[in-house]
Structure formats: C-alpha cells, structure tokens
C-alpha positions, 0 to 999 in steps of 0.5 A: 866813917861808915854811912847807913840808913837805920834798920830795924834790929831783929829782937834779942830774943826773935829767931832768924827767919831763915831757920824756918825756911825749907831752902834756908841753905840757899842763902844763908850766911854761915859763921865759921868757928874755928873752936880752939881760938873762939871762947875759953871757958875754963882758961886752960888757953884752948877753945871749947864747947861751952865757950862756943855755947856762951857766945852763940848770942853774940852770933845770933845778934851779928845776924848769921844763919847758921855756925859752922863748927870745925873739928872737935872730936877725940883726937891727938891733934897732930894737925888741929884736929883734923885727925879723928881718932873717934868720931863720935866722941868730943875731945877732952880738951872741947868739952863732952858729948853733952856739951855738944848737945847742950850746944846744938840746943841753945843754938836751935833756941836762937834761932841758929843752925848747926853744921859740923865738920866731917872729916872722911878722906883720912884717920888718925893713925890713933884710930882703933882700925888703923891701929889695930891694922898695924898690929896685927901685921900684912893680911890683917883685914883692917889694912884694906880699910886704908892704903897699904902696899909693898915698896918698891925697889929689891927690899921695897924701900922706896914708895908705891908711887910718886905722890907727894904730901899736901904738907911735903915729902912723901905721901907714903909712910913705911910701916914696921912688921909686929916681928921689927921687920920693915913692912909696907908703907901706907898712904896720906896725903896730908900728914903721916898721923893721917892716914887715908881711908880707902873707900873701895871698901863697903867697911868705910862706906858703911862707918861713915853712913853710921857716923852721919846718923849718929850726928843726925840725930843729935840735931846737927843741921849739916856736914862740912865735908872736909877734902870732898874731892879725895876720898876715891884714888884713881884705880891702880893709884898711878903715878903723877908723873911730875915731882912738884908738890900737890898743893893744899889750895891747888887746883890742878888734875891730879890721880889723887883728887876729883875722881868721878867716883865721890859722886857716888858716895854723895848721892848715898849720904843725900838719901841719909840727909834727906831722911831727916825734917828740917832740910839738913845739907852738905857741903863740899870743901872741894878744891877743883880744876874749874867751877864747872867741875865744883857744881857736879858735887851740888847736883840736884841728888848730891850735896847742896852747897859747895865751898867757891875757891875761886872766888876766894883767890880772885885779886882785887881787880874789878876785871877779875872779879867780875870773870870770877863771879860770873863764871861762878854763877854760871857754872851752878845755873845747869845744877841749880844750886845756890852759889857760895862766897867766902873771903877767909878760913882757917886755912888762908891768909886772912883777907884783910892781910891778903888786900894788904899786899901786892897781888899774885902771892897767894893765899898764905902770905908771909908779909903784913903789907900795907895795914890800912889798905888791906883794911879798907879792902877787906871792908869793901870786899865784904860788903860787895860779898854780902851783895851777892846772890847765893849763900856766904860764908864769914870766917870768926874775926873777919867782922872785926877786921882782924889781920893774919898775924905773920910775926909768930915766933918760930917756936910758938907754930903748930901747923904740921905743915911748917915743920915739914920740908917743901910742903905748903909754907905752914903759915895757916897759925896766922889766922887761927890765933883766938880772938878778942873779946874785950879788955885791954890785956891779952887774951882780950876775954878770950878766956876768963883771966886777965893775963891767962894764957892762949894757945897762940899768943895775940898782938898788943894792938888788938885790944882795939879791935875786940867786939867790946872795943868795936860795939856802938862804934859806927865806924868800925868794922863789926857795926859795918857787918851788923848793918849789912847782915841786917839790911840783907835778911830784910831787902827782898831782892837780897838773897838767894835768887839769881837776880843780879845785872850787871850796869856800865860803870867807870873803868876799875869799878863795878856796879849791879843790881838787884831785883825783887819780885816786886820791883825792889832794886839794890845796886852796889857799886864798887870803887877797886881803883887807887882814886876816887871816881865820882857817879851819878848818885843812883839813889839813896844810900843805905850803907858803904864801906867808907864815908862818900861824899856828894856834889849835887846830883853826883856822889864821889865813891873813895878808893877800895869802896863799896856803896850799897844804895836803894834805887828810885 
C-alpha cells in the first residue's frame, strides 16, 4: 500500500507554476502523447485532437508541466505518422488545424505547455518534393532535396552503399525512370516510404526554418526533434563496412548517425526559438555513443534538453544505475544543461514489462515475464525518477502501470518494422495500444461507445487499471504518481538544481539526498534487491512505492522499493 503524508492539492482551476518560470524547461515533467491511442472522440477507433484536448484536464490535475504530442500531420501513416507528407497540415484522421489550435489553447489555459514533434531527418515519399522528384526523372532539381544516386554493378543494380535499414534490408530503394526504365535508388534509413532529406541542401535548411515559425507562431512552446542525430550523412556516404544492422535504439559510430554537422543546424533553429517570448525549447531524440556525445547537442547555443537513453536501457541493478546517473550528470555539468529521465515511449517496451523479465533483453521484449515484479519495479523505478535532479519525461499509461501488450495477434501489427526481414523485432504496438479510461468493456472510455472499436485491440484485465478504476484508489499506481508529481513541485530541494549526494547505504540499494537552499533535505532510498533490508529511519516518510514497516528506531524497506523521506 502506498504510504504519504498529505499534500496540499493544487486548485483544479490554478495553473502550474512551472509555466511562468523562464528556465521552466529545466525541470519539467512532460507527458508524452502518443495521439492515435490517447482519446477517440468521434469512435471511428483512432486517437485525435479533440480527444487529446478533452482530456488535458486529466493532465494538468496529474501535475505535469508540459505535453509532448508525437506526430499528427498529413500523412499516409506508412509508419504511425512518422512520415510527413505535409508538415503544416493535421491529418484528417487527427482532426484539423483548428483543432490544433484550439488544443494549443485550452492547454495554455491550464497551465500546460505544448511540444510538438518535429520530424526532419526524412519525408513521406508522398511529399510534393519527393514526388515531384520522381516524376520528372534524374536531373530533376527536386532530387538533390534527397539522396539519389546511381547503382552499382554493369546496370546499376546493386546499392550505392552497404547501409542497411533501421527497420531491415536495404536502406536504399531503387526508383523507376518516367520512360519504365530502372533509375537510381534513393536512400532511407527508416522505411522505403521514408526518404531521407539531404541537408546539404539550403532548400531543405530553409523549409524547416519555415516549417518551425509556422508552429511557432500557433503557439507551440517546443520541438521533439525526431532522429536528431541523422539529419547530415558523412561526405561521400561511405560504406559501414560491416553488415550487421543499424539498430533503432543503437548506440554505436556509425557514417549515417551523429555527424558533427547537426550542430550546426541546431545552432540555426536556437536563433528562430529564442526569437520568441516564453522560453520555447528544443529537444533532441538523439541516440549517441556516450552521453558526453548526447550534451554537445544541449550546449549553451544549441537545443535545451536532450532525451537520456542510457538511463532508459539501465538494468535494474543498484551499481548500474548509479554509474548511469552519474555519468548522466556529469556529462551535462560542462554544457550546463538540465539532465533528462525517461523510463518508457512509444518505441521501447514498456518499463513495467522490461523490470518484469530477466535483464539483458533489451528494450523491445517479447515475453510478459513476471507481472507483479515488473509492477513493483516500475513503481520504484518511477518514484527514484521523479527524485532526480533535472526534467523527466512520463510516457501515457505509465502512471497507470500498464504493461507492454506482447500477445498481439499477428494480423493485428502495424509497426513497419515487423513486416520486414532482419530488421528490429517490430514489437513497438505492444506499447502504443490506447489506454483505458474507464468502464469494464473495451475500448475502456477510450472512445465514446462501449464496444467500439481500437485501432489496437486492449486486454480483458485493464478494465482494472483505467483511471476510473484507479482514482482514490491510494494504493494504486496512478495516486502513487499524483502524490509524487505533487510532493515534487512543492519540495524546494526537488527539481532542476544539481544537488543530489550520494550516502553509504546496504549493498544492492541506493540512498541520496537532496538540498535546498534553505536547508531542505529529500533522501530517497531504494531497495533493488530481492529481500527486505531494513535501515536507520531518516526521518519522516512522506511517500514510497510499497508499504514499509517499522521496528523502533528502524524502518524495513521491502524489495524493489523506493522511500522518499524528509529529513530532520
């Protein structure tokens, strides 16, 4: 059962205080949406805008900063959007531009921030430029935009280079001439419907510098830069030299991926965000070789936060999370730039489900493993989190708890991934399948029917974990993330300031604590061992992730449990 002092709860109608700060970025907590599988508001079985908007209450009273909206522009959703076909239009199946607008609006309202995402390594190969570059055949002007080149081999039948496709097989398509002819092959790292721009080119450079101030100036307070580290090749686009595949969550050196030249496109678009009132920031999803590599992109000129994969792929393993946490830390002290925690997203098993089996299977599983382990972990792992100096990132239905869904029926996938050989293992659906509301009967409030359809079908058992299900609830998951979020705006030593020391604590848990400026202490300790330990009680509790008992002058800390405690 989860144990907390009471807090004082922010007025329904009061707006969060982070939104008037200048340097609110550094330690926001930001939700991410993840549209299709948030809100239906019309049942057609599809997320949208205006479901997005009629829940925004339900997130400003969680007690997030700010929401992070992926992808819902004009596009034939050959990969869940994250192939633009136009990037100043909202896709039908999302709503329209005014629905944005309205959106960007009542979330303002409440206090809530809005940060789109931004998706500028690549197209759809449905964009006008791309397909105007096909029509009008080799020599079109259009073709520089992208990556087009001739073949190798006597008939140029084989590809320019080696790479391979994140998602498997070639990352090069070959093109037919307007005359029916084979033509040359053209480049993408993701999927063939994504074509990679080439951002040698001013063209491209200057539709994005568009592209930003067109959002901008609709009100959006941020950018989610998707694959931030891709957008410029090395020169002559070399060979790997190797055949394994590029991974989507890899971090190794690669010609296709952390280029020193993205720096220089970051420090351009710095100069478009910082033309506007309100601090607007940019954020890099950029998979790099060490963190040390991930803070260039957050120096002082260039974007403000940067997504902390390490952190992300860390077993549950007290010596390798404190390594990860200090080396994170650490690596932004010289840039100064906020550190960034995030446990799940659209694109990793979720975290309940990753604590639930063995470690070392990385970030997409394939198994449900041990349910009420990954539950307790991911609880404890949430609120050590939350205790973090820096900003945090929650992905939508991690507050309640959910699990991956790895039973998905075959015919039911849609990651691109999945239907292609030797690329990832396709398994992202598990977590982007929409999550309940309330009801007992699928889709669990998700849309306006009882009994209407989902774009991914839900399990039976989450009618027990919907927010209706939860609310009041004080052991469950969601109140544990409502009392934390809201112990964490109102403790001074909480937050963004990099104040956290480490104390001596049992083997296979870990214990810090925090400072405030005017003597405030926060110590947060956690048990990552299979048995209880039992410590000296520090002081007063104020919330942990399962019930502690206490003998005396001792408290006894279950397994996978984190405490938070004010200190005397």
């Amino acid at each position: 059962m989860t144990q907390h002092l009471a807090i004082t709860d922010r007025p329904a109608d009061a707006p969060v205080e982070a939104e008037r700060r200048a340097d609110w970025w550094r330690d926001a907590v930001i939700y991410q949406v993840y549209p299709r599988s948030f809100a239906d508001s019309d049942g057609d079985g599809m997320g949208d805008l205006p479901g997005i908007r009629s829940r925004l209450p339900y997130l400003r009273d969680l007690g997030v900063d700010a929401v992070w909206l992926s992808p819902f522009y004009a596009s034939p959703q050959a990969d869940a959007g994250y192939d633009v076909a136009d990037y100043r239009t909202v896709d039908p199946v999302f709503g329209t531009l005014a629905d944005a607008s309205r959106l960007i609006a009542d979330a303002h309202d409440l206090g809530l921030r809005i940060i789109v995402d931004l998706v500028p390594n690549h197209s759809s190969d449905q964009h006008e430029w791309f397909q105007r570059a096909l029509r009008e055949g080799p020599g079109s002007a259009l073709r520089e935009r992208y990556h087009f080149r001739p073949g190798k081999g006597e008939d140029g039948g084989l590809p320019p280079n080696d790479w391979e496709s994140v998602f498997g097989g070639p990352a090069w398509t070959r093109t037919t001439n307007p005359d029916s002819t084979p033509g040359d092959w053209y480049l993408h790292l993701f999927a063939p419907e994504q074509p990679d721009f080439n951002w040698d080119h001013p063209a491209v450079r200057e539709e994005f510098r568009s592209i930003l101030r067109f959002w901008l100036d609709r009100g959006v307070d941020g950018f989610r830069i998707d694959v931030a580290h891709g957008l410029v090749k090395a020169p002559g686009l070399p060979d790997l030299g190797s055949h394994e595949q590029l991974k989507l969550l890899g971090t190794g050196a690669t010609p296709c991926f952390d280029q020193d030249g993205v720096h220089e496109i970051y420090r351009d678009w710095r100069t478009i965000l910082d033309e506007y009132p309100g601090e607007r920031i940019g954020v890099a999803e950029a998979w790099t070789p060490t963190a040390r590599r991930t803070a260039n992109y957050v120096r002082p000129d260039e974007l403000h936060q940067a997504f902390n994969f390490q952190y992300l792929a860390s077993s549950w393993q007290a010596q390798a999370l404190r390594a990860v946490i200090d080396e994170s830390l650490e690596a932004m002290r010289p840039v100064g730039a906020p550190t960034t925690w995030v446990l799940s997203n659209h694109d990793v098993t979720r975290h309940a489900t990753r604590f639930a089996n063995p470690p070392g299977l990385g970030t997409q599983i394939r198994t449900p493993g041990d349910r009420e382990l990954g539950l307790r972990r991911a609880r404890a792992a949430s609120l050590l989190m939350l205790a973090l100096p820096g900003s945090a990132y929650v992905y939508q239905g991690e507050e309640l708890g959910l699990p991956d869904v790895t039973d998905l029926p075959d015919e039911v996938r849609q990651d691109p991934s999945y239907f292609r050989a030797a690329g990832q293992d396709g398994f992202r659906d598990g977590c982007r399948v929409p999550i309940p509301w309330s009801g007992t009967e699928a889709p669990y409030g998700f849309g306006p029917d009882a009994g209407g359809p989902s774009w991914l079908p839900q399990p039976t058992e989450w009618a027990q974990l919907s927010v209706q299900a939860q609310t009041g609830d004080p052991a469950s998951t969601l109140e544990l993330y409502r009392a934390a979020l809201a112990f964490r705006r109102q403790h001074p030593a909480l937050g963004g300031a990099d104040n956290l020391r480490w104390l001596e604590s049992p083997e296979g848990t870990l214990s810090f604590e925090r400072t405030a400026q005017d003597g405030a202490f926060l110590r947060c300790t956690v048990n990552l061992t299979a048995p209880a330990v039992t410590i000296p009680t520090p002081g007063e509790l104020v919330l942990a992730s399962q019930a502690l008992t206490h003998e005396g002058s001792e408290s006894i800390l279950p397994a996978d449990t984190t405490a938070w405690w004010t200190t005397r």
